[in-house]
C-alpha angles and dihedrals in degrees: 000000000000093000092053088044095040095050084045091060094037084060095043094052087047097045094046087049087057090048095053091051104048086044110125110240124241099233122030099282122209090334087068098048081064101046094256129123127246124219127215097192112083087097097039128270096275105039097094087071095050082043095053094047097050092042087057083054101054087053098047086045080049100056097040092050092036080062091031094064094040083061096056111045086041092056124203103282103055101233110142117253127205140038115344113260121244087234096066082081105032113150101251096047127074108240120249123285098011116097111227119252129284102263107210136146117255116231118275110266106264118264088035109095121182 
């Protein structure tokens, strides 16, 4: 089921990269900045508006798999999965399930009084 999630969003991402690339620009872009002049109709007159809606698509399809996916490998219980993290034993912290030890002051050394 992950892998099959997990190949869907790979092609998502690659296909909503592709479609804003090949989105046609508002201005004129760099061909303006050179006194040429671009053109919009390599892909018809009428294809930015079919571009814009299915690149919506692909990021709303983005989003929804992106937390989709988090769900999943997090699982519905909330215990961590995967490898343990070098930072559960860090020095500094008490590892997990052991209670620290008792901090008192020993006695004063007989014959030295405060």
């Amino acid at each position: 089921m992950l892998f099959l999630l997990d190949t869907v969003f790979i092609l998502i991402c690659l296909l909503l990269v592709f479609m804003v690339v090949i989105t046609p620009s508002q201005s004129e872009g760099l061909a303006g900045a050179f006194g040429g002049m671009g053109s919009d109709t390599f892909f018809g007159t009428k294809a930015h508006q079919h571009i814009s809606k299915f690149t919506i698509f692909l990021a709303t399809a983005f989003l929804i798999l992106g937390i989709g996916i988090n769900f999943a490998v997090k699982g519905k219980t909330g215990t961590k999965k995967g490898p343990p993290s070098i930072m559960d034993n860090a020095p500094g912290t008490a590892p997990t399930g052991t209670n620290p030890a008792p901090t008192t002051n020993p006695p004063p050394p007989p014959g030295k009084n405060p």
